[in-house]
KOLDREN-609728 format. One record per residue (C-alpha): residue in three letters; x, y, z. Coordinates in steps of 0.5 Angstrom, whole numbers, padded with zeros to 4 digits, always signed. Example, Ala and Ser with C-alpha at 12.3 -4.5 7.8 and 13.67 -1.06 7.14 Angstrom:
! residues 2
Ala+0025-0009+0016
Ser+0027-0002+0014
This chain:
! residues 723
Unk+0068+0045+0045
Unk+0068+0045+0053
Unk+0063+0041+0057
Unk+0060+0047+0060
Unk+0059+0051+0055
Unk+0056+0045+0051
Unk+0051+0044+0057
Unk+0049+0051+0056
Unk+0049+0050+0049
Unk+0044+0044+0050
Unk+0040+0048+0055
Unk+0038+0055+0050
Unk+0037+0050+0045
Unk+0031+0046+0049
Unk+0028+0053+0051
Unk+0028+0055+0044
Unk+0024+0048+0043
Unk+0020+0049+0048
Unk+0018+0056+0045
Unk+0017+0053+0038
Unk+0012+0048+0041
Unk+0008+0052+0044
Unk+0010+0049+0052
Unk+0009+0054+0057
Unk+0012+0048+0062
Unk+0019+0049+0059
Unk+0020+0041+0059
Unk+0021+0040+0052
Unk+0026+0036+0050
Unk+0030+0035+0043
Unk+0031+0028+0040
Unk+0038+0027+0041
Unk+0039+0027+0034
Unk+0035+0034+0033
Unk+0040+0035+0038
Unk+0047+0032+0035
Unk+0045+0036+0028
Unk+0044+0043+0031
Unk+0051+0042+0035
Unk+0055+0041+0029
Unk+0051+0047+0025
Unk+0051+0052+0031
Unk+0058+0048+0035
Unk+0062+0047+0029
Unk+0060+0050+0023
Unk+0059+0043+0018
Unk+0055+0041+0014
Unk+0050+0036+0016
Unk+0045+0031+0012
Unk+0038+0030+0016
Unk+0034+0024+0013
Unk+0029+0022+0018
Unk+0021+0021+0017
Unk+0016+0026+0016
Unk+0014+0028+0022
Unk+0020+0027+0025
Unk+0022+0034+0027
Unk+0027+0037+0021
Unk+0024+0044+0022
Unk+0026+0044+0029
Unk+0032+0043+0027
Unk+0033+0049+0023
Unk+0029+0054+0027
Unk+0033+0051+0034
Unk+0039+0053+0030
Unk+0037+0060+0027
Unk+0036+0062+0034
Unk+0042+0059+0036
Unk+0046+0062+0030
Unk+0043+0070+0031
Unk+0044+0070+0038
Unk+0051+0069+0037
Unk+0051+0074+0032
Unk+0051+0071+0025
Unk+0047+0072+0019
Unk+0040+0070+0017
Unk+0038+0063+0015
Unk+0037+0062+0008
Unk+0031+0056+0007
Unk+0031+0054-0001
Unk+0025+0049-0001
Unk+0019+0048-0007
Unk+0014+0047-0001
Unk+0013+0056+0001
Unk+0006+0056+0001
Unk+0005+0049+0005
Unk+0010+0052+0009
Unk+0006+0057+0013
Unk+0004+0053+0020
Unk+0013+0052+0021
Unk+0013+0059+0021
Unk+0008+0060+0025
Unk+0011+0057+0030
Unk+0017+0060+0028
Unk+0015+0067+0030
Unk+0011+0064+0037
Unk+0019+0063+0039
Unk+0020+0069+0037
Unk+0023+0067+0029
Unk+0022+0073+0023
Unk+0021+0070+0017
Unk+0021+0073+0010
Unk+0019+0069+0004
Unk+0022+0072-0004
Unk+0018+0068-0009
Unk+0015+0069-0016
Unk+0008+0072-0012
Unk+0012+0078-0009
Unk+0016+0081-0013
Unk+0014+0088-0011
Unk+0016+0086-0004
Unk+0023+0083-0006
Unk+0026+0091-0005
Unk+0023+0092+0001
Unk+0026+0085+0005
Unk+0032+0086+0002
Unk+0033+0093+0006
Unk+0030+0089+0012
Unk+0035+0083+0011
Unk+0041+0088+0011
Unk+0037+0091+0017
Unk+0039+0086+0021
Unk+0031+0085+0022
Unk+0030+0078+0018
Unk+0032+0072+0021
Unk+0029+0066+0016
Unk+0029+0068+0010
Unk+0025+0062+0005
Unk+0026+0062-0002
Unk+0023+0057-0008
Unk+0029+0054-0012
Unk+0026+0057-0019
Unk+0029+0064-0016
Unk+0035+0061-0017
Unk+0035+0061-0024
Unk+0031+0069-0024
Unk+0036+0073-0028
Unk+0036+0079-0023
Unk+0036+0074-0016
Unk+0041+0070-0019
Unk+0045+0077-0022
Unk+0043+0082-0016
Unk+0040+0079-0009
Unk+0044+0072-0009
Unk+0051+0074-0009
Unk+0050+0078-0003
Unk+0045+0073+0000
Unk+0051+0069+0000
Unk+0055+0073+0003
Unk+0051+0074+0009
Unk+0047+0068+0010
Unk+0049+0065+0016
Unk+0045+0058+0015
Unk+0043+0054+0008
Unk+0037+0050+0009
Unk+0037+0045+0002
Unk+0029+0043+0005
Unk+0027+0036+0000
Unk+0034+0035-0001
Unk+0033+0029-0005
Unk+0031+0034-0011
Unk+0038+0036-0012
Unk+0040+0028-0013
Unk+0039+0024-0020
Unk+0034+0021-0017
Unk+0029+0027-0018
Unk+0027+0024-0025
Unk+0023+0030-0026
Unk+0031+0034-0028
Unk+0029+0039-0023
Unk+0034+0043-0026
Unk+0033+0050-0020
Unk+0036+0045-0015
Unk+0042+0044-0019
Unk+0044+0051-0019
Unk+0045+0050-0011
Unk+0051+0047-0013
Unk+0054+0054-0015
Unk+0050+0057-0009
Unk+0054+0051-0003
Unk+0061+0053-0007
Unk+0060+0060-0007
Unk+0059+0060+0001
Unk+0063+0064+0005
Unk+0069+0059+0010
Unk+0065+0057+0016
Unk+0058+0058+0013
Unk+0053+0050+0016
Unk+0048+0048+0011
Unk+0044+0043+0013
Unk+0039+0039+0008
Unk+0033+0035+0010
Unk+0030+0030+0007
Unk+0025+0025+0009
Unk+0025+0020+0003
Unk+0032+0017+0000
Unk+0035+0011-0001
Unk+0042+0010+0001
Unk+0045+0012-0006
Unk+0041+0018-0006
Unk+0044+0020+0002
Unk+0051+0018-0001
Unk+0051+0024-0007
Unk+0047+0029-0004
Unk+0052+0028+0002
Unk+0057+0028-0002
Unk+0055+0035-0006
Unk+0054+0038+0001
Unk+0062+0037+0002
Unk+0064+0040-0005
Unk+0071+0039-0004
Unk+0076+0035+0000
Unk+0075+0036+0007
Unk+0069+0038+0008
Unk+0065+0032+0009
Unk+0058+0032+0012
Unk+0054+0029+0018
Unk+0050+0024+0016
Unk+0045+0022+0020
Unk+0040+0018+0018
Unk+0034+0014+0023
Unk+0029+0009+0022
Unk+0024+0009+0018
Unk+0018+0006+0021
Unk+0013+0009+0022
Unk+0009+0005+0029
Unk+0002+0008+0027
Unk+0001+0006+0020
Unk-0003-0001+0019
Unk-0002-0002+0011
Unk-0005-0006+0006
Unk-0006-0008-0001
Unk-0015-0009-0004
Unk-0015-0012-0010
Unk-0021-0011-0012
Unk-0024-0013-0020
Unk-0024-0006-0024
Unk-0026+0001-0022
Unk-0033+0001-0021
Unk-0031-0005-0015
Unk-0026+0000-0013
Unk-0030+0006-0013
Unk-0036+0002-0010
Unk-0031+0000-0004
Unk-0030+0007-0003
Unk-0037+0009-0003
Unk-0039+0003+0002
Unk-0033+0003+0006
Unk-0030+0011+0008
Unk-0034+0011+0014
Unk-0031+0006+0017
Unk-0024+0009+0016
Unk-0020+0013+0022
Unk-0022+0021+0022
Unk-0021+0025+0016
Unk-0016+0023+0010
Unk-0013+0023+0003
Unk-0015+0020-0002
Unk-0010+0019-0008
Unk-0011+0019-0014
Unk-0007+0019-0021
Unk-0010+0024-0026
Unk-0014+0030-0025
Unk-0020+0027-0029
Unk-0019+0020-0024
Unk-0020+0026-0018
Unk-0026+0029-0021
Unk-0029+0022-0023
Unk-0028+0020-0016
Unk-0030+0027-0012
Unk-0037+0027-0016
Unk-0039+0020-0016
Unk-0038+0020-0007
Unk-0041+0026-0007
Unk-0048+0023-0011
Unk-0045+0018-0005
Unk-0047+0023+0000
Unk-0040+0024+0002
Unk-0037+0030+0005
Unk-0030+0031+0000
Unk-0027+0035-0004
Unk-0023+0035-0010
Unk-0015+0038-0010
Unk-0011+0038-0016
Unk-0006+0042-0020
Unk-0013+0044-0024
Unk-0015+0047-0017
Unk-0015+0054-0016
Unk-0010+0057-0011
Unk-0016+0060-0006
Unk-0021+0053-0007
Unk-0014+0050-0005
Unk-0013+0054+0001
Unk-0020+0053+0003
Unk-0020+0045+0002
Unk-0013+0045+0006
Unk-0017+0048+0012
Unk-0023+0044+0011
Unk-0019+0037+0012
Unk-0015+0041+0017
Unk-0022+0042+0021
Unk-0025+0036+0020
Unk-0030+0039+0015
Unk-0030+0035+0010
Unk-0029+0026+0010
Unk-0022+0026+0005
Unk-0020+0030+0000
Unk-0019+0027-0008
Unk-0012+0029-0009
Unk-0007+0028-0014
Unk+0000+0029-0011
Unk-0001+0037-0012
Unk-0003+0036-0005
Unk+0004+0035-0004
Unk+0010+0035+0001
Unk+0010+0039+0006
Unk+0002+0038+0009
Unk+0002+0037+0016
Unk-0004+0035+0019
Unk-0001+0031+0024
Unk-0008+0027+0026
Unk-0010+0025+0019
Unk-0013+0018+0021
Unk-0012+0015+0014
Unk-0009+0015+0007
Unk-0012+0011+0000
Unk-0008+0010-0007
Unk-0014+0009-0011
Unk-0008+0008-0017
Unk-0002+0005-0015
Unk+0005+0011-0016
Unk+0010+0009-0020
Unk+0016+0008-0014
Unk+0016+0006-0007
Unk+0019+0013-0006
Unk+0014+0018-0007
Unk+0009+0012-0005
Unk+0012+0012+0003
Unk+0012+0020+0001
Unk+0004+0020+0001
Unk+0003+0015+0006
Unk+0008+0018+0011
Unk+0002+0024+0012
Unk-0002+0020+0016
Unk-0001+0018+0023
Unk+0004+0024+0025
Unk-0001+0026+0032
Unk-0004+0019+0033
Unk-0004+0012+0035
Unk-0007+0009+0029
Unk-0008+0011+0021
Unk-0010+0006+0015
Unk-0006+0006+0010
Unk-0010+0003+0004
Unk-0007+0002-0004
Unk-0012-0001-0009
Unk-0008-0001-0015
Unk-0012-0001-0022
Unk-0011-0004-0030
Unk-0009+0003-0033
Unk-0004+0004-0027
Unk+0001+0003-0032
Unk-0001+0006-0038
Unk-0002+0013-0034
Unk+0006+0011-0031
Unk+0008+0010-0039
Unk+0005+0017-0040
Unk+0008+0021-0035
Unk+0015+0018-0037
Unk+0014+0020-0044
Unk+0015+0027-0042
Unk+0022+0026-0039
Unk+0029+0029-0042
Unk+0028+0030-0050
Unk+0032+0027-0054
Unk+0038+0029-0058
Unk+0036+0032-0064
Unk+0031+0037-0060
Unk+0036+0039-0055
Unk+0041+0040-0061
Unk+0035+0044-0065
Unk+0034+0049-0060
Unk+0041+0051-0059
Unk+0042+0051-0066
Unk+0036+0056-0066
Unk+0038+0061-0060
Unk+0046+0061-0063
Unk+0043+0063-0070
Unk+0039+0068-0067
Unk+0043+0073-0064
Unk+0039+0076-0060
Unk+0036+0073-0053
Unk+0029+0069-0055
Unk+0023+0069-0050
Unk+0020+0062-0049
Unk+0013+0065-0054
Unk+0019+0067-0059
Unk+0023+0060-0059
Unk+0016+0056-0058
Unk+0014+0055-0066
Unk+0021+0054-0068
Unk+0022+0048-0063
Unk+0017+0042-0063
Unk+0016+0042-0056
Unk+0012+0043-0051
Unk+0013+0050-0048
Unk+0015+0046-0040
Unk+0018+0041-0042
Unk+0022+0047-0046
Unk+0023+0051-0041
Unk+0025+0045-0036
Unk+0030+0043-0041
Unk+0033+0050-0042
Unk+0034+0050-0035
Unk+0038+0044-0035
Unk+0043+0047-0041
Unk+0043+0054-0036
Unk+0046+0050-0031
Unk+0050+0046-0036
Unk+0053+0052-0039
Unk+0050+0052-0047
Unk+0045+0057-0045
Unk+0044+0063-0041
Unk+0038+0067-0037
Unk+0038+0074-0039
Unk+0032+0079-0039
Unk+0028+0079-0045
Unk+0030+0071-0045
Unk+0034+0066-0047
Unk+0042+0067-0050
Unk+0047+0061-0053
Unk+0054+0062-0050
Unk+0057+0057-0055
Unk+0061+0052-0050
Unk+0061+0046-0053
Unk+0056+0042-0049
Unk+0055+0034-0049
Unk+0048+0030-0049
Unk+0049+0026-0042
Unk+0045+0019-0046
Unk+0048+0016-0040
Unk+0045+0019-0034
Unk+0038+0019-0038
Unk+0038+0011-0039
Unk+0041+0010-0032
Unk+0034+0015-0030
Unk+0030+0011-0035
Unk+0032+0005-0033
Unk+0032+0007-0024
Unk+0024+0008-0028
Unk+0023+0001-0030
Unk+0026-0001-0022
Unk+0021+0003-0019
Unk+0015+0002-0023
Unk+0017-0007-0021
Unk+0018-0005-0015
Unk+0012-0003-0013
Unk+0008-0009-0018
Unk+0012-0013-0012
Unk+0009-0008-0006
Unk+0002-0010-0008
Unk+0003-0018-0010
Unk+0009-0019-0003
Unk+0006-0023+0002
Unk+0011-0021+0007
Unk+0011-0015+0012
Unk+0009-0009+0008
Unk+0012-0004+0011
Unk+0019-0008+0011
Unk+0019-0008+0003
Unk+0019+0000+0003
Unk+0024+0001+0009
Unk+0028-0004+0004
Unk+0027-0001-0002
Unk+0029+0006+0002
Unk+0035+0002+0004
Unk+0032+0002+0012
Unk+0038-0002+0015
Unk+0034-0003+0021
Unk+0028-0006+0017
Unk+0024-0012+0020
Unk+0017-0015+0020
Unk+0012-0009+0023
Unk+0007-0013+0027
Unk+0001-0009+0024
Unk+0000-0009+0016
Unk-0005-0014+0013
Unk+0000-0019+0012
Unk+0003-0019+0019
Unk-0004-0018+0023
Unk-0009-0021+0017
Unk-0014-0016+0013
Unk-0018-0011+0016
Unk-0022-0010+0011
Unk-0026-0014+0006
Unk-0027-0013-0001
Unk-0034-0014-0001
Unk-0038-0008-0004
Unk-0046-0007-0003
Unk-0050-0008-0010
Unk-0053-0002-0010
Unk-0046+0003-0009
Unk-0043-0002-0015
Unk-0049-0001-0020
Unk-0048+0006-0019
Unk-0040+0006-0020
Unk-0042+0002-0027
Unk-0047+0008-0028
Unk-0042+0014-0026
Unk-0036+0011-0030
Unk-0040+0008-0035
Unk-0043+0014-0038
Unk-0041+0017-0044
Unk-0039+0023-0045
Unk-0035+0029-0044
Unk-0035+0037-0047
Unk-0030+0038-0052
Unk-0029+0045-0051
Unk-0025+0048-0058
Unk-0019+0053-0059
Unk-0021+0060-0059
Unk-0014+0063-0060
Unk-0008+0061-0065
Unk-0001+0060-0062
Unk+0003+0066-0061
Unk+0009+0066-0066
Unk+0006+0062-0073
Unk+0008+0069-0077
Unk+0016+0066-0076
Unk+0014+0060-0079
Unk+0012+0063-0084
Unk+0004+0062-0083
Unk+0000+0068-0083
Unk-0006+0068-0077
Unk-0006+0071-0070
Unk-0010+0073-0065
Unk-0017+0070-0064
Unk-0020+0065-0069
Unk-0026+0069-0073
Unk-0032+0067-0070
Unk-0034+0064-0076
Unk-0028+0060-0077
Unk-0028+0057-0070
Unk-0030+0050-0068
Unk-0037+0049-0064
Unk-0037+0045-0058
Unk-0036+0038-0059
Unk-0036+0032-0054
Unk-0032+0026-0053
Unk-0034+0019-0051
Unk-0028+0018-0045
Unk-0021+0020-0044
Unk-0016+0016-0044
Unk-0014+0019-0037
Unk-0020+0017-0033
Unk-0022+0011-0029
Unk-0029+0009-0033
Unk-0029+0009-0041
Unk-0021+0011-0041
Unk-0021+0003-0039
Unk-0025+0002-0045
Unk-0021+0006-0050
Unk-0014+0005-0048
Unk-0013-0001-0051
Unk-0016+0000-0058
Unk-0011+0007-0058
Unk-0005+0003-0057
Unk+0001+0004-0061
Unk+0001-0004-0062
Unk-0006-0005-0063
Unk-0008-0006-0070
Unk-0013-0001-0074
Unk-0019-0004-0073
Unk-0028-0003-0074
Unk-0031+0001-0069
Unk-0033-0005-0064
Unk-0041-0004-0064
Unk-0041-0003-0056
Unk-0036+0003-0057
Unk-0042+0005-0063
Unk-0047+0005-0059
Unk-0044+0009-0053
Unk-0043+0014-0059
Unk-0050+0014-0061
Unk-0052+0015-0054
Unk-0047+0021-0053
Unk-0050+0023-0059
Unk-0056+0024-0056
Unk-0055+0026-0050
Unk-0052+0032-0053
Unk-0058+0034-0057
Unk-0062+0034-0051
Unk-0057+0037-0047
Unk-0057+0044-0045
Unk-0056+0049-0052
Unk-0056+0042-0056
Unk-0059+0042-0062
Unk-0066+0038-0059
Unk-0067+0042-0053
Unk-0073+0046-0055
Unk-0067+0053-0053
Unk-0069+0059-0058
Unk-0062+0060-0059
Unk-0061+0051-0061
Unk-0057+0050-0068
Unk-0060+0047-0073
Unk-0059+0039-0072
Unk-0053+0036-0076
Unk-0054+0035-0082
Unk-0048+0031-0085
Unk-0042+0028-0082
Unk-0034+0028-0084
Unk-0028+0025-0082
Unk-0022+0026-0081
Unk-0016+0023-0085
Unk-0012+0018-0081
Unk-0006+0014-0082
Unk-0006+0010-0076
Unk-0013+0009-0075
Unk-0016+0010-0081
Unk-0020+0004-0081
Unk-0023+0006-0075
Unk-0024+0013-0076
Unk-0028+0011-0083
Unk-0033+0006-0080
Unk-0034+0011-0073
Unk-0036+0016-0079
Unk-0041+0011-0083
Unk-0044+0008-0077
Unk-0046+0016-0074
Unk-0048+0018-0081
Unk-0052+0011-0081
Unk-0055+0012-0075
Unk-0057+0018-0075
Unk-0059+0018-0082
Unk-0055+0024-0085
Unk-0051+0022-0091
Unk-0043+0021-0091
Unk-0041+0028-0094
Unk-0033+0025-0095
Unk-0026+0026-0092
Unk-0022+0032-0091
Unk-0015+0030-0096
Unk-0008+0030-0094
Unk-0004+0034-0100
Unk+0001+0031-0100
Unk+0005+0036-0096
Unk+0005+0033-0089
Unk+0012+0031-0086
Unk+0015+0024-0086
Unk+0015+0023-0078
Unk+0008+0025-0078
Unk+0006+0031-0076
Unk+0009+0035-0069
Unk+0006+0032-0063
Unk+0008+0037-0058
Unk+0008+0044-0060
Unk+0002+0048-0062
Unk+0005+0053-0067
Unk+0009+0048-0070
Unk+0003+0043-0070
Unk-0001+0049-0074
Unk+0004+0050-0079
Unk+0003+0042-0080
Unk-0004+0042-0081
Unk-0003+0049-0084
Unk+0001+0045-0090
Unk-0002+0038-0090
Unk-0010+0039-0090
Unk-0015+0041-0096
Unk-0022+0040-0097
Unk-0023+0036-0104
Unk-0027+0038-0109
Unk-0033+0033-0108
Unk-0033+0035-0101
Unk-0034+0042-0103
Unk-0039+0041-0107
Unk-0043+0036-0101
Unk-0043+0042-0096
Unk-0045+0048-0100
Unk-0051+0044-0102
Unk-0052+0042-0094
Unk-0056+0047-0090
Unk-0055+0047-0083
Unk-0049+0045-0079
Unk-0043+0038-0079
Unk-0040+0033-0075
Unk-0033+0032-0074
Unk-0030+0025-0073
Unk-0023+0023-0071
Unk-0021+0018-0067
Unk-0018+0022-0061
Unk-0016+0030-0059
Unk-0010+0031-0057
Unk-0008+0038-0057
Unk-0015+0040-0060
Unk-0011+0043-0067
Unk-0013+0039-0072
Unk-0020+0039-0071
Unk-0019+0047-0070
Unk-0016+0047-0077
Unk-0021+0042-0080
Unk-0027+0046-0078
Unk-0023+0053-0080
Unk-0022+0049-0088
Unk-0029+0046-0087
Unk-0033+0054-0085
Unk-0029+0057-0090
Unk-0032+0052-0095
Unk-0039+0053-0093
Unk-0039+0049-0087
Unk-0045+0053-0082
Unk-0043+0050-0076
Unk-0038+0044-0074
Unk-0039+0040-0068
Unk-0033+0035-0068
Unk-0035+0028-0065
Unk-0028+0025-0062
Unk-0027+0016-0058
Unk-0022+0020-0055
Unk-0019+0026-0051
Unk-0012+0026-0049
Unk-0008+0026-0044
């Protein structure tokens, strides 16, 4: 391009800048970078690849280019990102540049018509679509192909999700593939990215080229971040960490996040500062949206300390003056780790950042990748069902007949979509009958990339080299080097002494036992296809009562306690006496406790008078110990055991799928004779005892045999709750 119009060029695209940052002066400037990536999108129509930190710009990018673009008479940009509802402070500064956005995702589809005459209007600049609509059978069918004809910029935003690194398979970033190979000649796509390694780079550039030639600009910056100070506390169990948090979160910069690894972490963690008199707030994938919106706005505002986050408060937040960042949880990679540090310290000299790893940290990395790709025979099964069908098959439809759970089913279908052995249609799911291979390969190299990332972070927290060198070279950062201020660089900021009073009340909060175990109250759709006649809500008269669990296994307190006793390689042993005595104490609790059978309340159920276990293959000694100590101390008679007849499957019974687990249950559990004739001579309500609920289906059928047995009510006591 002449120099001239170059200049030009560099002069309209710094105005644009000014306006979207809100600079009445017109001073603002564009990193050379911002700059190098919108001339090869607007100049040259190419396609680029911008991997730079959060907080670096990339947005900048694509709205500069935009207005750019429109001015010079091209289509709108289409942005895919999973992050539209975090988006909204971007397209806020958007429209201060004079930037229309629209955005099409599963919460309006009845504005989906009405956008679409906008964009053919000419009325759209920046239309935002979430990748899910990527895989809806009426956008893929009717809004993408014109989509595609008329755009005049992709945006891939969180490209990495498109690479094999996404170990959650994201299968509607893979359908950009067919999207970039169907784009009209000339059309510049531009992905951004803040978190990829140098192998990661390497293939999202080269799906951007698809094909010869068309090679794409990579330009990638430093990953340092200047205002982060990291460092790693060691402290001894959960209740030294919790304490720390309770006796220290003063002392942090500002407001934060405090990152946590499970919901029940971040609820434990929420209500224990809170009794601390700490302002914070819960924000969890359980959080519901308008309670989301609030907690965003109150850190945004300052109104509250920290909020006690899962990764649901995810990519995307911006707050540039978030003054630190607690893991209390180590993550499993370094990856989504420098992700969620990279939040604080965007707008301000200096932020902490702060990991306290803990012992059950493995076991809840073990748990999440459990749920990965299923394996052959399952995905074999599914398809063998829709071919054999002949008819499209909902997920409710297809549910009972496969055991899997209904996202991992879904997630797994839309991997065989873009594959080519299924198809979206309405009204469900289609086999297309192409011969489809099970890439054992990719899924071992995905486990394996697992087990890297899992070492490397044991290696983060144990190194006593710069900290921040570590992750920039674990992110193949080749300008890594020593950053002068983590804690092994500069010393520890921080002690890991903890008053005596916060700890003692971290050991009470953790070390209370007790958690409400709410029963099932509906069967799974579908069991009449798998020949099992019972639908719709279960009769009251039929239904487990409320029961109560002593911990979960997900939780930082009795999770600790239990998660060993449950492992698959610990043997079955007697219930240990301090776990018995924390029963009892729940048992107590719960007799006194608001509708418990001691309460005094008019409508309290009449105390339990006898107990039933549960058969158990894998734990049985444990289950039938638990059951004669609580019937022991609480002076009830042992009525007996629930039978297996005989009819339950040799690989024990489906773990995954409701309808599939009922059918099981269905088949595999009775009521013997001698126990019938104990609960027709006991005159009041039963517990229930099991080593651990999972899905809650064996207890539901349990308590459904035990009613219609003569059972007048049926409490079920539980060691475990699961995940």
């Amino acid at each position: 391009m002449h120099g001239g119009m170059n200049a030009d060029l560099r002069s309209s695209a710094d105005s644009v800048l000014a306006r979207l940052v809100g600079d009445p002066t017109g001073t603002a400037r564009l990193r050379e970078d911002q700059w190098r990536a919108i001339e090869a999108l607007v100049a040259h129509k190419r396609r680029a690849l911008v991997v730079q930190r959060t907080g670096w710009g990339k947005s900048a990018v694509y709205f500069v280019a935009t207005s750019l673009l429109r001015a010079s008479g091209a289509g709108p940009t289409v942005i895919v990102s999973p992050l539209l509802a975090l988006m909204r402070n971007q397209v806020e500064a958007a429209a201060r540049a004079g930037i229309r956005a629209r955005t099409i995702n599963s919460a309006n589809p009845e504005e989906w018509e009405g956008i679409q005459a906008e964009v053919a209007a000419g009325e759209v600049d920046v239309l935002l679509v979430s990748p899910e609509r990527l895989n809806n059978p009426d956008f893929r069918d009717q809004v993408l192909p014109k989509l595609s004809a008329a755009t005049g910029l992709l945006v891939v935003d969180e490209a990495h999700c498109i690479s094999d690194w996404g170990h959650d398979f994201r299968p509607d970033y893979r359908r950009l593939r067919t999207m970039l190979a169907d784009l009209p000649p000339g059309v510049p796509v531009l992905a951004t990215t803040a978190t990829a390694n140098a192998r990661v780079t390497a293939d999202v550039a080269e799906q951007l080229g698809t094909g010869a030639g068309t090679d794409a600009l990579v330009l990638r910056g430093p990953l340092d971040r200047e205002s982060l100070s990291l460092a790693v506390l060691s402290l001894p169990d959960a209740a030294h960490r919790l304490a720390w948090l309770a006796d220290h979160l003063g002392d942090l910069p500002g407001s934060g996040i405090i990152y946590t690894l499970t919901v029940a972490a971040a609820e434990e963690v929420t209500a224990y500062l809170r009794h601390r008199g700490h302002t914070v707030a819960s924000y969890t994938g359980k959080t519901e949206n308008a309670d989301r919106q609030q907690a965003e706005d109150d850190l945004q505002a300052n109104r509250v300390k920290a909020l006690v986050a899962t990764s649901a408060l995810g990519m995307g937040f911006d707050k540039p003056d978030l003054g630190f960042v607690v893991h209390l949880g180590s993550p499993s990679s370094p990856i989504a780790y420098y992700q969620q540090v990279g939040r604080a310290g965007r707008g301000v000299e200096h932020a902490e950042v702060l990991l306290l790893p803990g012992r059950e940290d493995e076991a809840i990395w073990q748990y999440f990748a459990s749920v990965a790709f299923p394996p052959e025979e399952q995905v074999r099964r599914t398809l063998d069902v829709l071919a054999q069908a002949g008819r499209p098959l909902s997920l409710p439809a297809l549910e009972p007949l496969v055991d899997l759970r209904r996202t991992r089913l879904e997630t797994m279908l839309k991997v065989l979509d873009v594959d080519g052995a299924v198809h979206r249609v309405k009204g469900g799911w289609t086999s297309t009958g192409e011969p489809w291979a099970y890439d054992s390969e990719r899924y071992a190299w995905v486990a394996r990339q697992r087990a890297a990332e899992q070492q490397a972070m044991r290696d983060y927290a144990a190194t006593t080299a710069c900290r921040m060198e570590f992750l920039r070279r674990q992110l193949d950062d080749e300008e890594a080097a020593p950053c002068g201020r983590c804690d092994n660089c500069a010393g520890a900021r921080f002690t890991a002494d903890v008053s005596s009073a916060a700890l003692d009340t971290a050991r009470g909060e953790l070390g209370r036992p007790g958690v409400e175990l709410e029963p099932r109250k509906m069967w799974p759709t579908g069991l009449a296809a798998v020949g099992v006649d019972l639908k719709g809500r279960i009769p009251a008269g039929e239904q487990a009562s409320t029961g109560r669990a002593l911990g979960r296994l997900s939780d930082i307190g009795w999770g600790n306690r239990l998660r060993p006793m449950m492992a698959a390689q610990t043997a079955d042993q007697p219930v240990p006496d301090d776990v018995t005595q924390a029963v009892v104490a729940v048992l107590a609790d719960w007799a006194r406790g608001p509708g418990g059978w001691a309460s005094g309340a008019p409508d309290a159920p009449a105390r339990p008078v006898g107990v039933v276990a549960l058969p158990s293959r894998g734990r049985p000694e444990l289950v039938a110990t638990l059951a004669a100590r609580i019937a022991e101390v609480g002076r009830m008679p042992l009525l007996g055991t629930l039978a297996y007849t005989g009819q339950v499957p040799e690989y024990g019974l489906p773990s995954s799928n409701s309808a599939q687990r009922v059918r099981a249950l269905h088949q595999a559990l009775a009521v013997p004779p001698e126990l019938a004739d104990a609960l027709a001579g006991a005159a009041g309500p039963v517990l229930l005892v099991d080593d651990r609920a999972e899905s809650g289906w064996t207890l539901a059928v349990a308590a459904r045999l035990l009613r219609r047995a003569g059972a007048k009510e049926v409490f079920p006591l539980v060691l475990a709750l699961q995940p």
